[in-house]
C-alpha positions in Angstrom: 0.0 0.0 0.0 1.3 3.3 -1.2 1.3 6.4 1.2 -0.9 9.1 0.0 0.0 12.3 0.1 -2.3 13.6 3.2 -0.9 10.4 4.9 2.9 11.7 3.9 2.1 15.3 5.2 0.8 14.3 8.6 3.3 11.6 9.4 5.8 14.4 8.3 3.9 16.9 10.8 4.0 14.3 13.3 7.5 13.5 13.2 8.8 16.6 13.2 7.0 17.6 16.0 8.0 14.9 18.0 11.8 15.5 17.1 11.4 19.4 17.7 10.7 17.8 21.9 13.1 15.0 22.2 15.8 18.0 22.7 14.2 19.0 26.1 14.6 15.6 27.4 18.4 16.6 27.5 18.5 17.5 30.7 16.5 14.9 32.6 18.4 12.4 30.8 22.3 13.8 31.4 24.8 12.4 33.1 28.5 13.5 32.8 30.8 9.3 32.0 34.3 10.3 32.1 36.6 9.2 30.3 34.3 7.6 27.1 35.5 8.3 23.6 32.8 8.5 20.9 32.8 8.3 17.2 29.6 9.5 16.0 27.8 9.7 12.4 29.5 6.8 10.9 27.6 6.6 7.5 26.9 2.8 7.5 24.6 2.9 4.5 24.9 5.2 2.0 21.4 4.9 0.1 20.0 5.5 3.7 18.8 8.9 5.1 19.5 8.2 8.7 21.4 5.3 8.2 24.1 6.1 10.6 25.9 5.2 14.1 27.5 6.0 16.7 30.3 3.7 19.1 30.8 4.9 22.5 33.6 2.8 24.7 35.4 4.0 27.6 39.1 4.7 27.5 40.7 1.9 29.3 41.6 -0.6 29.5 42.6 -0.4 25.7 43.7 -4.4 25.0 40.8 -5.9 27.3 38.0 -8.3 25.2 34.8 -5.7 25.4 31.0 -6.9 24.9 28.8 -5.2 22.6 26.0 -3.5 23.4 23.7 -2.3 20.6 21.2 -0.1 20.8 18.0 1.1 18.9 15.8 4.2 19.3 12.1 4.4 19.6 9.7 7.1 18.3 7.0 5.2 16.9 9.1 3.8 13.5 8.3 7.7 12.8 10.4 10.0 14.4 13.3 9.6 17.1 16.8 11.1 17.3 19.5 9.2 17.7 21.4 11.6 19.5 19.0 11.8 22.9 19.9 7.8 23.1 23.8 8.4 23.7 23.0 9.2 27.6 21.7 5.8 28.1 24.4 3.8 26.0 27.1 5.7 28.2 26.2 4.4 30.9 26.8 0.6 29.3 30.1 2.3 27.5 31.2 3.3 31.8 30.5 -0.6 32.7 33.0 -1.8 29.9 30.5 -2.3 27.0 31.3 -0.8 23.5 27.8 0.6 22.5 26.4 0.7 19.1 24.2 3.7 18.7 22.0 2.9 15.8 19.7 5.1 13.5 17.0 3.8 10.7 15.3 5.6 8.4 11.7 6.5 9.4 8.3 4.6 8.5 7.4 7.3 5.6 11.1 6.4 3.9 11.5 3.0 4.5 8.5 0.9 4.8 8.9 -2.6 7.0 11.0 -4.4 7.2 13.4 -2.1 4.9 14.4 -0.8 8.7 15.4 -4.1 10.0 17.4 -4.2 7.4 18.9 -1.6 7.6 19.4 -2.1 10.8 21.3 -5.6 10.0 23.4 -3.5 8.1 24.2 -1.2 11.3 25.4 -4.6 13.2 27.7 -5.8 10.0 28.7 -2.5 10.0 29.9 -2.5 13.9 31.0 -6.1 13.2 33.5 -5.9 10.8 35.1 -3.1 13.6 35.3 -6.0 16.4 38.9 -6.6 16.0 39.8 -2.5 16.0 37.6 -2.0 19.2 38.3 -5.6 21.0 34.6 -6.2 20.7 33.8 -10.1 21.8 31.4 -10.7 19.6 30.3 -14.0 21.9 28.8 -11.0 24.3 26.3 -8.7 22.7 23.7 -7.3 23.9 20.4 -5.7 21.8 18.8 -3.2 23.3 15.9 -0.4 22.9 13.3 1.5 23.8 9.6 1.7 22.1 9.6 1.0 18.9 13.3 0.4 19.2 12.8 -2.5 21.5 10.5 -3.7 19.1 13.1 -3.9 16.3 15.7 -5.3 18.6 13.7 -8.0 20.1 13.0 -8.7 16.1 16.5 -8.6 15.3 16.8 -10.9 18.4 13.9 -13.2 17.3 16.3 -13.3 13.9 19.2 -14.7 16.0 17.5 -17.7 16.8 15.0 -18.1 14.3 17.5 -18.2 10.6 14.1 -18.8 9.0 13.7 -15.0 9.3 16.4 -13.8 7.3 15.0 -15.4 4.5 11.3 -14.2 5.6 12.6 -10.8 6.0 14.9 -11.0 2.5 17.9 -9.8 5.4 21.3 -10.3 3.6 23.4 -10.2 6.8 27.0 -11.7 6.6 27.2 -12.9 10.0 23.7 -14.1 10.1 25.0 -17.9 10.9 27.3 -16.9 13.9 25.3 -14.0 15.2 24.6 -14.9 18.8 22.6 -12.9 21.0 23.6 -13.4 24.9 20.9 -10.9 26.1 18.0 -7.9 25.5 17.7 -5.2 27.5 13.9 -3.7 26.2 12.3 -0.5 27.6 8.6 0.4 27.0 8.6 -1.9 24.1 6.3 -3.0 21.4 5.8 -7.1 21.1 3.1 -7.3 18.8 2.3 -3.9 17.0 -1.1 -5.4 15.7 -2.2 -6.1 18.8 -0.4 -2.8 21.0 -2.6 -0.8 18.6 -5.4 -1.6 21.2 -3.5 -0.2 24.4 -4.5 3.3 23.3 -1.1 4.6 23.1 -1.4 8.7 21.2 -1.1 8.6 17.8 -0.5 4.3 17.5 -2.5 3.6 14.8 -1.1 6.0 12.4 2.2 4.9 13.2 2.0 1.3 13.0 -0.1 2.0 9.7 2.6 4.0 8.1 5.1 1.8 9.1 3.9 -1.2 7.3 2.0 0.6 4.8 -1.2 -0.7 5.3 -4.5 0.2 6.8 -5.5 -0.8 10.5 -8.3 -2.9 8.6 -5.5 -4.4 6.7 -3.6 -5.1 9.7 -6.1 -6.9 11.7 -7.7 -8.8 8.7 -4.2 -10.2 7.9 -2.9 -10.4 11.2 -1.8 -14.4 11.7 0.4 -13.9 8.6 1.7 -10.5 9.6 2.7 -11.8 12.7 5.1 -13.9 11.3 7.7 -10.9 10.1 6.2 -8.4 12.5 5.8 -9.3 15.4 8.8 -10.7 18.6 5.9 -11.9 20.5 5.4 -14.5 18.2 8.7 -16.4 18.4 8.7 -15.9 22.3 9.7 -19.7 22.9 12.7 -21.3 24.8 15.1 -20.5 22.4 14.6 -16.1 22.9 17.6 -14.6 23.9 17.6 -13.8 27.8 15.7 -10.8 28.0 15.0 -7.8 30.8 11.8 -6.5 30.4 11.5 -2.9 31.1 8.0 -1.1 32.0 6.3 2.0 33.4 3.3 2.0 35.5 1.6 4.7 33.6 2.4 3.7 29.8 -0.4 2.8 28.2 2.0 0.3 26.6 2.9 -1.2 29.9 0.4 -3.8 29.1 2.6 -5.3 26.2 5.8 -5.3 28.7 3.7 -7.7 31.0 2.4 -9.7 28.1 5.6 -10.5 26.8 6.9 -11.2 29.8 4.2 -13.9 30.3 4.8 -15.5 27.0 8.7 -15.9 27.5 8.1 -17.1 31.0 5.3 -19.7 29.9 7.8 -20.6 26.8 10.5 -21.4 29.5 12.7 -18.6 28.1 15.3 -16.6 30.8 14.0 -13.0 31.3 13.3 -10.6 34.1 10.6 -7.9 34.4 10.8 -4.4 36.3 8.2 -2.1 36.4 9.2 1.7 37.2 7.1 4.0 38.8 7.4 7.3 40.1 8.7 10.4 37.8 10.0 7.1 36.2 6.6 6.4 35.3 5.9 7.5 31.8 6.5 6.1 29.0 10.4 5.0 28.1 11.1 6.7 31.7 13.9 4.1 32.5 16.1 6.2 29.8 17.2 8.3 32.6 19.0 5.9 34.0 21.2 7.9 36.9 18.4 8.5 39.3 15.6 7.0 40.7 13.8 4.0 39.5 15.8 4.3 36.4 18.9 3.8 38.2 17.7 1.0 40.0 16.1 -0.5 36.4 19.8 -0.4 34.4 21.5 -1.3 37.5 19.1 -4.7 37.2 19.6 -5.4 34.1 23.3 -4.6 34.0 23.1 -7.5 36.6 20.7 -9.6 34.0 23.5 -9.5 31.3 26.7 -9.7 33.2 24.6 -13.4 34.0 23.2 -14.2 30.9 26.9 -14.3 29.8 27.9 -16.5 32.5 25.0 -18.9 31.9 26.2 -18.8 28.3 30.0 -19.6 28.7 28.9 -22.5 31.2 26.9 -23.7 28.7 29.5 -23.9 26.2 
């Protein structure tokens, strides 16, 4: 389904909107990580329009084996700057993670799953520079919030579930030995057809411009469409480890505790934390210094550090 040209105008409106705010979360999200170098705007796609990166990795030790930490932005597959994420991936950069920073082009440009592509191309991208950063590529982490934890836990689904590559039409060079250890996922989207229901402003038109299709489209096709959009359907024993991140006044909390139900009924490792407070609103666990947030990465720092324990013991 083609967008039409009132639909391209008011998803335009909308994102731009919603980038002209992200700046004035700044200051609620800043934190001051010495010693962290950062490369930023590393053009990892060149037909892309936001197709670019960041890697943020502290300073020392220089020659010691680093996980990966990879991280997507949310704004409803419409909108979302890259930029407002670095605060959060410092913090993994301070605790020994190289962080991958990675930006997608929006729903209006690039139509699903053109973004999970692109966003396979990020992590070859950040791959091929494992050796230059001393990135153990037997440690990553995906990571992301709203929409963003949506297309991580997809990539994630991905990593254990090859059929998707081919589902998708993903050419991905490391697709047969990229191993997920664990997903850190903040005010996430499992299911978009069925999170169009939790009342969340302005859903509908997002999830309908990002697959290019009508909401009566969406639910009359849903079973299929589930099948390349949608994590919650390959939540079984094999998902990745996963910390579930929500906020008890999102009206997308209620995804958060569904799919933390389906990976606990599946058998699959995860762990689920519910901020509250300031921390509340939606993707609140971003400010990850203070409060509830704090207390959130501080968890799920934990979560990963033994997800890739449970890993090496297994192998």
């Amino acid at each position: 389904m083609e967008i039409t040209n009132a639909r391209r105008r008011k998803t335009k409106f909308m994102t731009e909107y919603q980038n002209m705010l992200e700046p004035f979360l700044i200051p609620v999200l800043y934190k001051s990580y010495p010693g962290l170098t950062e490369e930023t705007d590393i053009v990892y796609d060149e037909s892309g329009k936001r197709t670019k990166l960041d890697i943020i990795v502290s300073d020392n030790p220089k020659n010691e084996s680093r996980p990966l930490f990879i991280y997507i932005h949310g704004g409803g597959w419409t909108s979302g700057l890259r930029k407002v994420r670095k605060y959060y991936c410092r913090y993994w950069a301070s605790n020994g993670f190289v962080c991958a920073n990675i930006g997608y082009d929006y729903g209006v440009d690039a139509a699903h799953p053109e973004n999970i592509r692109q966003i396979f191309k990020g992590i070859e991208c950040v791959l091929e520079m494992a050796e230059f950063y001393n990135i153990d590529t037997s440690r990553i982490v995906l990571a992301g919030e709203s929409a963003g934890a949506h297309l991580a836990a997809l990539c994630a689904a991905a990593s254990v579930h090859k059929e998707l590559f081919e589902l998708l039409k993903i050419s991905f060079r490391y697709k047969n030995s990229f191993d997920v250890g664990a997903c850190v996922l903040l005010s996430g989207i499992y299911d978009p057809i069925r999170a169009m229901d939790t009342g969340f402003p302005g859903l509908k038109a997002m999830t309908c411009s990002f697959c290019r299709s009508s909401v009566e489209e969406l639910r009359k096709n849903a079973d299929e469409l589930r099948k390349t959009l949608a994590p919650s359907y390959y939540a079984d024993e094999k998902f990745p480890p996963s910390f579930i991140i929500g906020s008890d006044k999102d009206f997308l909390l209620p995804e958060s505790e569904t799919f933390h139900k389906e990976l606990t009924a599946a058998g699959a490792k995860n762990e689920y934390f519910v901020c509250g407070g300031l921390h509340g609103v939606h993707a609140g666990a971003l400010a990850c210094h203070i409060g509830p947030g704090k207390k959130a990465a501080e968890r799920a720092l934990s979560f990963v550090k033994e997800a890739f324990c449970r890993n090496c013991a297994n192998n």
